[in-house]
N, C-alpha and C positions, 0 to 999 in steps of 0.2 A: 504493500500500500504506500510506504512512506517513499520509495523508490519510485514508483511513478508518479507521487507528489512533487517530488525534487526535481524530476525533468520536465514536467509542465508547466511550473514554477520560474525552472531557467527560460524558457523557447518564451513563456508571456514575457518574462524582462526584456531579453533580446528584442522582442517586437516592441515590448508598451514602456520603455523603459523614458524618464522625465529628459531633459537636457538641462544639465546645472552646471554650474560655473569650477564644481572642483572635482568634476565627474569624466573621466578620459575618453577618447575613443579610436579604437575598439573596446570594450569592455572589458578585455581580456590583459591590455596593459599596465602595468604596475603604477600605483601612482607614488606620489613622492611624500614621505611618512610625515614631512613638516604641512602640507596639504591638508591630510586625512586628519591630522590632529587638532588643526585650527576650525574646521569645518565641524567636525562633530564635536568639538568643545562650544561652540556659537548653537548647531541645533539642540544643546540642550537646551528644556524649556521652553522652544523659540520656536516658531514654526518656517516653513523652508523658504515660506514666499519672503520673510521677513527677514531670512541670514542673505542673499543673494547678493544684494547690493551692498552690504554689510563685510561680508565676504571681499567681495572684488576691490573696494575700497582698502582692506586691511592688506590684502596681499601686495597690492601695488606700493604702500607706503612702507611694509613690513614682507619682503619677498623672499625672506630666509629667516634660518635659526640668528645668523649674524648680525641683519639688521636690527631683528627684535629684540636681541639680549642686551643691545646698548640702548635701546629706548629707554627715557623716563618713564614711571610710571603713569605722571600725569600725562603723559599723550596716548600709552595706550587706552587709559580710562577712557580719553576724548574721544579713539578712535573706536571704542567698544559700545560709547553713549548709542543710547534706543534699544540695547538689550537685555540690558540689567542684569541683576544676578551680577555684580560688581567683583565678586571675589573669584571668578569663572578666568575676569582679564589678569588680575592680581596673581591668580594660581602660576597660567599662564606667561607670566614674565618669569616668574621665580622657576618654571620647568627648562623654561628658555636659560637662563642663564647657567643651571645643571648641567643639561646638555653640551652645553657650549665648553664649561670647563670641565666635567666628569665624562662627557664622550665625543670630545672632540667635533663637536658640533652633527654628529649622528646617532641616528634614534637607534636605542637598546631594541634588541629582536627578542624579547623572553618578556613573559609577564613578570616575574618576578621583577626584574630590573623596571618596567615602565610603572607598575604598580604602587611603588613607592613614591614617585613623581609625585608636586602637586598637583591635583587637581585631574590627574589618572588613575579611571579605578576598572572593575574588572572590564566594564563593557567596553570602553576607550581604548584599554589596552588591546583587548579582541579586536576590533574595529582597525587600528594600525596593522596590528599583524596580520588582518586578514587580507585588506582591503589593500595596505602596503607592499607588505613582503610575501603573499598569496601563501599564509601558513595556514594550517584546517582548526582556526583557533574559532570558538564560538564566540558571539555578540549573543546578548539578553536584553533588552528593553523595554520599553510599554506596551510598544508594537508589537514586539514578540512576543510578549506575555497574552497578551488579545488571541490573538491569531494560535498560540499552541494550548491555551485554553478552551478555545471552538475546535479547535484541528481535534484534539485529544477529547475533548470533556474533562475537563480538567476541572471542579466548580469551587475551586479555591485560589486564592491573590498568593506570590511567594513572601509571605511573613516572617514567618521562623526556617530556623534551618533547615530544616523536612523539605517546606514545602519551595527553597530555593533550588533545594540541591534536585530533587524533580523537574521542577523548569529546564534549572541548569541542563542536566542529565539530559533535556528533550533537543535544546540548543546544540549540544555538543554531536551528537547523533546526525543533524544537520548539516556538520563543519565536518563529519570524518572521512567525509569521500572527497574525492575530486571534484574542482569548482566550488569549494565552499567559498570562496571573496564573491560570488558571483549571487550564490541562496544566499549570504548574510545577505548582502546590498536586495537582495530580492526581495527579501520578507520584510526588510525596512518598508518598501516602498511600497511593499504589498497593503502593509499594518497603516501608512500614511492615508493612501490612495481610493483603498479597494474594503479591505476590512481594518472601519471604521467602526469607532464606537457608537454613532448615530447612525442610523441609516446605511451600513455594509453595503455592498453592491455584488452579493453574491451570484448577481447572475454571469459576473464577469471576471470573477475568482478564478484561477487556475487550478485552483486546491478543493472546489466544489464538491468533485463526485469524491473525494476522497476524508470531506470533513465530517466528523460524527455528530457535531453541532447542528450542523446542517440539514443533515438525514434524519436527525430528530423533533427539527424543529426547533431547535434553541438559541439559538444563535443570539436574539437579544437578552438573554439571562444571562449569559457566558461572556467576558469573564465578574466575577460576584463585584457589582460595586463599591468600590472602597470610601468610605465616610471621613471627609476633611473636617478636623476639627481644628478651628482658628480660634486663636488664643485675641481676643479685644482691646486694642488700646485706644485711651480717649488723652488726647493730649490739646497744647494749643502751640503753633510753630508759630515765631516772628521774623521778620527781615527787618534790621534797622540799618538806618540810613545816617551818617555823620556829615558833617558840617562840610568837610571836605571830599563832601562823596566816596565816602568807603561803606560798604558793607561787612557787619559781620558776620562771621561766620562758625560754627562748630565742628571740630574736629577730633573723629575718634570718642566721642559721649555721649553715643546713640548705644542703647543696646539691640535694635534692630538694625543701625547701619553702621556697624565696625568699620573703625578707621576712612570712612569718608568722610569728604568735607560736604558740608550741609548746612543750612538753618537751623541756628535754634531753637530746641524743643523740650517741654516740660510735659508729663503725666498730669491730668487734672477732670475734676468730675465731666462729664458727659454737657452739664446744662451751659449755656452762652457764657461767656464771662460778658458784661458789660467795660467794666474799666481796665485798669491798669493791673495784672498779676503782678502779685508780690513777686513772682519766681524770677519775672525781667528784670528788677534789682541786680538782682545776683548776679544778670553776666554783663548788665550796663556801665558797673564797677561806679556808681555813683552819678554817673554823666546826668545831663538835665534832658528833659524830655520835652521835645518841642509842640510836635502834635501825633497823634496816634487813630489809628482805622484799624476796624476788622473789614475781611472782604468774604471773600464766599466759603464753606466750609469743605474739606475735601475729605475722598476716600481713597485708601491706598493700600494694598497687600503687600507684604515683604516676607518672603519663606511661609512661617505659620501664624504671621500675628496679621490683622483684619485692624487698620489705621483709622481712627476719626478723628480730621485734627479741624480746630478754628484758625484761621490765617489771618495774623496781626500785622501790620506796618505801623513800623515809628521813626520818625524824622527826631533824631538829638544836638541840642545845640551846641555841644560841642564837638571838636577835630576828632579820629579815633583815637582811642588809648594805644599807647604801645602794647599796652602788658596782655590785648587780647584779640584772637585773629582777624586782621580786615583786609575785606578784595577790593581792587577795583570794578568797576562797571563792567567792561570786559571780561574779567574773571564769572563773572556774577554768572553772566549767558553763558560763558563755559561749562559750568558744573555740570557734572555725568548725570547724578541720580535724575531718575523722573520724577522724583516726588518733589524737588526742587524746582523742576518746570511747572509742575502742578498748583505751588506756591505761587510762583511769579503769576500765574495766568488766572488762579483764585483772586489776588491783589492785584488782577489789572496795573502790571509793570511791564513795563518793554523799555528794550534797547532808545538812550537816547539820540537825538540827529546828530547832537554835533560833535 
């Protein structure tokens, strides 16, 4: 059964297969390990239509391990803004510059070795090696967990070790003949494309006559819903403004955005603040307050926590302080986070003309 899944699998790719920007052709050509790794480090979390241009941009400013490992960080952040997931680019630099001085600027062929890498874990590392250097290593991901829970009947998510090492086990099964760079990359685009979590499109599955899901009818029970539970924070974020046109700024005293720099943000009940929080004291360091707005309230997710913040502006009449961090204007439209754009656009602030 699984043998003639696996070759009807391959002939649909060949025929149905996407045109992307870090995708080779022939299909059958090796691609280049720094490639495969910036690519499917950007699709996590990120959907394909949204890495493409994303993509093209990084490689052309960043077209090696060499360029990358001397970048600042703050360019790559810049060059990573609209993805989020911030520590993805962060990981990312610090893999880059490993490589560079612990392998001579060439990607380790073993899990073992890529595993330890930041921000390389079991699926990434599969994914290089397969996709890279065409070794029969398995990839696992959402996709795949979909797709071999309707293939199999499978009626449980990989939670605990049991039920990973099952998955795993069914993935690896996939990867041990010949052409596995071909069925991983297949079943990606299968689990993207075709089977979908909404609305599958089973009539144009390659895997059809061969899914148990399917033959029973199950196919939208499969695989069991998993329940996001978001943790709530009600805070209130401000942008102030000094005399000499700096804005402040926080950095690193977020516990949802480690080590970014960002707006100032306090935890505070749920209902409107009307006036002035005690808590802007704190990072004003005294300075005088000239006039102060709330603007529209926003919503924001980071990992597990579900964001409701009120957005303050305050003009102060005096210069910034040294003793605490201030951007210019310029900087201000730079900052990565979205939750940052979401501020400015809540307070109705944009770039000045002149």
């Amino acid at each position: 059964m699984q043998n003639d899944a696996e070759n009807a699998l391959i002939q649909w790719f060949k025929k149905n297969h996407e045109q992307l920007p870090w995708r080779l052709e022939p299909l059958s050509k090796k691609r280049s390990a720094y490639v495969v790794w910036i690519s499917e480090i950007m699709l996590q979390q990120t959907q394909v239509a949204s890495v493409k241009a994303h993509f093209l941009r990084w490689i052309q400013k960043f077209p090696n391990i060499t360029e990358l490992a001397k970048a600042k960080e703050s360019t790559i952040l810049k060059f990573w803004q609209g993805l989020g997931y911030y520590s993805r680019a962060k990981n990312i630099l610090k893999t880059a510059k490993i490589i560079q001085e612990k392998y001579n600027e060439k990607f380790p062929e073993t899990r073992q070795e890529l595993e330890v890498l930041p921000g390389i874990g079991s699926y990434t590392a599969g994914a290089i090696l397969s996709l890279a250097f065409h070794q029969n290593e398995a990839i696992l991901d959402g996709n795949l967990i979909r797709i071999f829970s309707r293939f199999y009947a499978l009626d449980f998510l990989p939670e605990n070790a049991e039920q990973k090492k099952i998955y795993w086990n069914k993935a690896k099964s996939w990867a041990a003949n010949k052409y596995a760079f071909l069925k991983n990359e297949a079943l990606m685009e299968l689990g993207r494309n075709i089977c979908k979590v909404k609305n599958p499109k089973c009539d144009q599955c390659p895997l059809r006559p061969h899914c148990v899901s399917f033959l029973q009818n199950k196919i939208e029970s499969r695989p069991p819903k998993k329940i996001k539970l978001y943790t709530p924070w009600y805070g209130v974020i401000f942008i102030a403004k000094s005399k000499d046109q700096k804005f402040l700024i926080s950095e690193g005293s977020s516990f949802f955005l480690k080590n970014q720099k960002t707006f100032p943000h306090f935890s505070s009940s749920p209902s409107r603040a009307k006036g002035i929080p005690a808590e802007v004291d704190k990072w004003l360091q005294g300075a005088e307050i000239k006039t102060f707005r709330y603007g529209a309230n926003i919503e924001h997710s980071i990992t597990r926590y579900k964001i409701f913040m009120q957005t303050l502006f305050l003009e102060i009449k005096n210069n910034a302080p040294k003793t605490t961090h201030w951007i210019s204007e310029k900087e201000l439209f730079d900052l990565p986070s979205s939750l940052c754009k979401k501020v400015l656009q809540a307070l109705e602030i944009s770039p000045s003309k002149n």
